[in-house]
C-alpha positions in Angstrom: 11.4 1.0 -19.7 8.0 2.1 -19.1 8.4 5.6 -19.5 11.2 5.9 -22.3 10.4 2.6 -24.7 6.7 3.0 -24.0 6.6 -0.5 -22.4 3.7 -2.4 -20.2 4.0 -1.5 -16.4 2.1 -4.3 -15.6 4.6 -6.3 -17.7 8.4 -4.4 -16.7 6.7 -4.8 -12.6 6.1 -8.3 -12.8 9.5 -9.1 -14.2 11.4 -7.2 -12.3 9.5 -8.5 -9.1 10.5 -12.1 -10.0 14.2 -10.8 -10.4 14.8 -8.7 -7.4 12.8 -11.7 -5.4 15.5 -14.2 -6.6 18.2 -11.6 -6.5 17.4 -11.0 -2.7 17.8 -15.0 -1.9 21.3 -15.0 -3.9 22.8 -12.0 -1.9 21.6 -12.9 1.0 22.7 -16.6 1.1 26.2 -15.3 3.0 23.9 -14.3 6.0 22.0 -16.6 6.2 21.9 -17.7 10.3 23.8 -14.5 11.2 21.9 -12.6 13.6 20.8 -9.1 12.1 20.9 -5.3 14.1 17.7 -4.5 14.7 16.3 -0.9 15.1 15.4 0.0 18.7 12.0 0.2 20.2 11.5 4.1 20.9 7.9 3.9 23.4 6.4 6.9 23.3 5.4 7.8 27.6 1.7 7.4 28.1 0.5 7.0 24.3 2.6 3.4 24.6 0.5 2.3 27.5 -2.7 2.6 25.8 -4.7 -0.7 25.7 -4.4 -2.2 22.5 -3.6 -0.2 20.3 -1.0 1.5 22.5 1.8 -0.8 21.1 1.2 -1.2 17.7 1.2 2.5 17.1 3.3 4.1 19.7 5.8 1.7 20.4 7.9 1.4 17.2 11.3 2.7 15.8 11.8 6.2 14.6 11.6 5.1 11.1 8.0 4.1 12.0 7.2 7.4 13.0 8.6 8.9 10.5 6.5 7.3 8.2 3.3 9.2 10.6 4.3 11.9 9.4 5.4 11.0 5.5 1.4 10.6 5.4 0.5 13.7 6.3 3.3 15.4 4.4 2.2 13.2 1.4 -1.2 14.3 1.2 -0.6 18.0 2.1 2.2 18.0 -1.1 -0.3 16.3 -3.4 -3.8 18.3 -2.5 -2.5 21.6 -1.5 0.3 22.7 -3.5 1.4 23.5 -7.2 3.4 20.9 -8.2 1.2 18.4 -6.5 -2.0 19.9 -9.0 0.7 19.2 -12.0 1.4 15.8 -10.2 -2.7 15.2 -10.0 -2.8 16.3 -14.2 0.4 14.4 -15.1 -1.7 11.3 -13.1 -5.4 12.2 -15.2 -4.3 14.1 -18.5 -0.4 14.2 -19.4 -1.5 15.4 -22.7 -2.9 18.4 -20.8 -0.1 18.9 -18.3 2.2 19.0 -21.6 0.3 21.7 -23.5 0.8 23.7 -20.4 4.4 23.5 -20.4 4.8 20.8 -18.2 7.8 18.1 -19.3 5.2 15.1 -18.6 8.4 12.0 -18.8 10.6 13.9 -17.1 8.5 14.2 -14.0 7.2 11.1 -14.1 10.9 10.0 -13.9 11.2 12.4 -10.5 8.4 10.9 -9.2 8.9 7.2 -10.1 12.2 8.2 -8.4 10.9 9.3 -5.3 8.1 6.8 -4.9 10.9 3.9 -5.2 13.4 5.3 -2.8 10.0 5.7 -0.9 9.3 2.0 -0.8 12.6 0.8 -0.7 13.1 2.5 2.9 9.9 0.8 4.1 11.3 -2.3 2.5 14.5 -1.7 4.4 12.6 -1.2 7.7 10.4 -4.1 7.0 13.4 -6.7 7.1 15.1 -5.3 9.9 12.5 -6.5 11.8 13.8 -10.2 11.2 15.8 -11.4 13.9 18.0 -13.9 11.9 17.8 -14.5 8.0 17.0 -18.1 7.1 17.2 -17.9 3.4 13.6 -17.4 3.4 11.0 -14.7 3.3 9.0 -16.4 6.0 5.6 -14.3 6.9 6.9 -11.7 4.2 6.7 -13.3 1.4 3.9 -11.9 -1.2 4.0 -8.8 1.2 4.4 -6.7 -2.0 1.1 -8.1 -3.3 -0.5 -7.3 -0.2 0.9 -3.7 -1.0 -0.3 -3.4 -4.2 -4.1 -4.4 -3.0 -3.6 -1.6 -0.3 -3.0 0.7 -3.1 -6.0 -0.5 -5.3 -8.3 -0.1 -1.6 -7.1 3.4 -0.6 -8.0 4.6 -3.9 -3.9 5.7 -4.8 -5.0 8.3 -1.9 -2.1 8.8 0.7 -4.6 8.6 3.7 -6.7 6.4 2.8 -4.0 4.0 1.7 -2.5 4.2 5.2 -5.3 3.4 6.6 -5.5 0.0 4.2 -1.9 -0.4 5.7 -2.9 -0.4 9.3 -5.9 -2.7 9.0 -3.7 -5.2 7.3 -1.2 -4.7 10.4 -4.3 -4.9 12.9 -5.2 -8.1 11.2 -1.9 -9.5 11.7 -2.0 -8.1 15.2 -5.1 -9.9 16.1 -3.7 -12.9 14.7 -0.9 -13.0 17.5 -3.0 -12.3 20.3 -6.0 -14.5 19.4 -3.2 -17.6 18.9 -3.0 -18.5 22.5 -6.7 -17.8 23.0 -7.4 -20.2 20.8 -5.1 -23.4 21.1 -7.4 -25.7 19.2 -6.9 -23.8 16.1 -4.1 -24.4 13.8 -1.6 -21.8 14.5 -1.0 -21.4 10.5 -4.1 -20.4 10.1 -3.5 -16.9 12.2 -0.6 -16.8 9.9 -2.3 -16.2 6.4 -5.7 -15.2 7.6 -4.3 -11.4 7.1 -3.9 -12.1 3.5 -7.9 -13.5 2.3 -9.2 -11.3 4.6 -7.9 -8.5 3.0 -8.1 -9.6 0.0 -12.0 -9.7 0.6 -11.9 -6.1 2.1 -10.5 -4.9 -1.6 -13.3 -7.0 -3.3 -15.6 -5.0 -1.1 -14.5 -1.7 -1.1 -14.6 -2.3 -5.0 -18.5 -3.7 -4.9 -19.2 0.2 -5.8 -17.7 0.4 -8.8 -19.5 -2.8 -10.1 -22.5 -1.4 -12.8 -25.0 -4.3 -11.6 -25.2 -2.7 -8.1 -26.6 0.6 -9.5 -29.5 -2.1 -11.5 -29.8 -4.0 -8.3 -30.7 -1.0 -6.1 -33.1 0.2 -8.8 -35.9 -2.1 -7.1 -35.1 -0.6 -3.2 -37.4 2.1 -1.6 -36.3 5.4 -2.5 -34.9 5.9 1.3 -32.7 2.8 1.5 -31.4 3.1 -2.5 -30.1 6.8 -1.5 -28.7 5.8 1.8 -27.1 2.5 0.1 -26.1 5.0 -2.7 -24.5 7.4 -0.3 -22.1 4.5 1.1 -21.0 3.1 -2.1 -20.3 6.6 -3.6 -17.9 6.8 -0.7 -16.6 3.6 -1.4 -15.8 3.9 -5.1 -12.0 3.4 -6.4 -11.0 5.0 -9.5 -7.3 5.1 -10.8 -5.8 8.0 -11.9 -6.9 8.0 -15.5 -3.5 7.8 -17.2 -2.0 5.0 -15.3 -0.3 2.4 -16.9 -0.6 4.5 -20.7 2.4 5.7 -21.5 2.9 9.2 -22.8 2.9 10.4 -26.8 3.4 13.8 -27.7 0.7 14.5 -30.4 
């Protein structure tokens, strides 16, 4: 709908969030309270035992490292090869990519493809990870938000954007282990403490693309503005320029 019939994005995503959200509940309602096959724990030897962070990262399903990998192979098919330079110009100017030959819908149909089967494997891993289905997304619910903000934080750049991932799962991470620590505290509040404080990471990293930051720092000494400069360069977000416009020959 986007792509052919030149509709909003921001529009045919919502909707179709809402749907497939209610659509999961009614398909699952047969299951619910039958336990589910999860996928097994493969520890890697002496990377597993590290303190910390020894069994978030090493001690996961194949899938999981997999995914490692998918990074990597992400970044290295986007920055370093052909078709990731016409992906990078379909992304800034379609209308150049097109002059050049390039059949701009069509590829964005591959890679709309591709990114969807993408996300719909990690949503597939993601809920084998629950024991026994309630009926409920309990602790995942909104998890595809959280998704989206990791996008908007990495800059739509595959290694940064992991890195937005594994904060998030650090977060939730030092959620569990801080619960015990601290009995006095309303265990909820490990829960969805994640979520704000993430939220406030994105409103952070996005400080540098705010105009009244480059007024405030006017005033600095030269030595702190350029060093303060210098940070908030690095932190700057920018979507790829043609997102969300759909594409018109001229």
């Amino acid at each position: 709908m986007s792509i052919s019939l030149k509709q909003s994005q921001v529009a045919v995503g919502y909707v179709l969030a809402v749907a497939t959200k209610s659509l999961a509940y009614f398909l699952g309602a047969p299951y619910v309270g039958k336990p589910v096959m999860l996928l097994p724990q493969v520890p890697i030897p002496y990377l597993s035992e590290i303190p910390f962070i020894g069994a978030i990262l090493f001690k996961q399903t194949i899938l999981t490292y997999m995914s490692y990998v998918l990074v990597f192979v992400c970044f290295w098919w986007i920055y370093k090869t052909h078709q990731g330079l016409i992906l990078q110009g379909i992304g800034e100017r379609p209308s150049a990519a097109y002059i050049r030959g390039v059949n701009v819908n069509r590829m964005r149909y591959i890679y709309t493809g591709i990114g969807g089967a993408l996300v719909g494997i990690g949503g597939a891993l993601y809920s084998l990870s629950v024991k026994t289905w309630n009926g409920q997304l309990s602790g995942f619910d909104g998890i595809g938000w959280i998704i989206l903000a990791i996008t908007i934080f990495g800059s739509w750049h595959p290694l940064k954007g992991a890195m937005g991932a594994y904060l998030f799962v650090l977060l939730q991470y030092l959620g569990i282990v801080l619960q015990p620590l601290l009995p006095n505290i309303n265990s909820r509040i490990f829960q969805v403490a994640p979520f704000p404080l993430m939220i406030l990471a994105l409103l952070f990293v996005n400080i540098g693309n705010a105009d009244w930051v480059d007024r405030t720092l006017a005033g600095l000494p030269e030595d702190v503005r350029r060093t303060i400069a210098k940070i908030l360069r690095a932190m700057r977000t920018s979507p790829p320029a043609a997102l969300g416009i759909p594409f018109e020959k001229e």
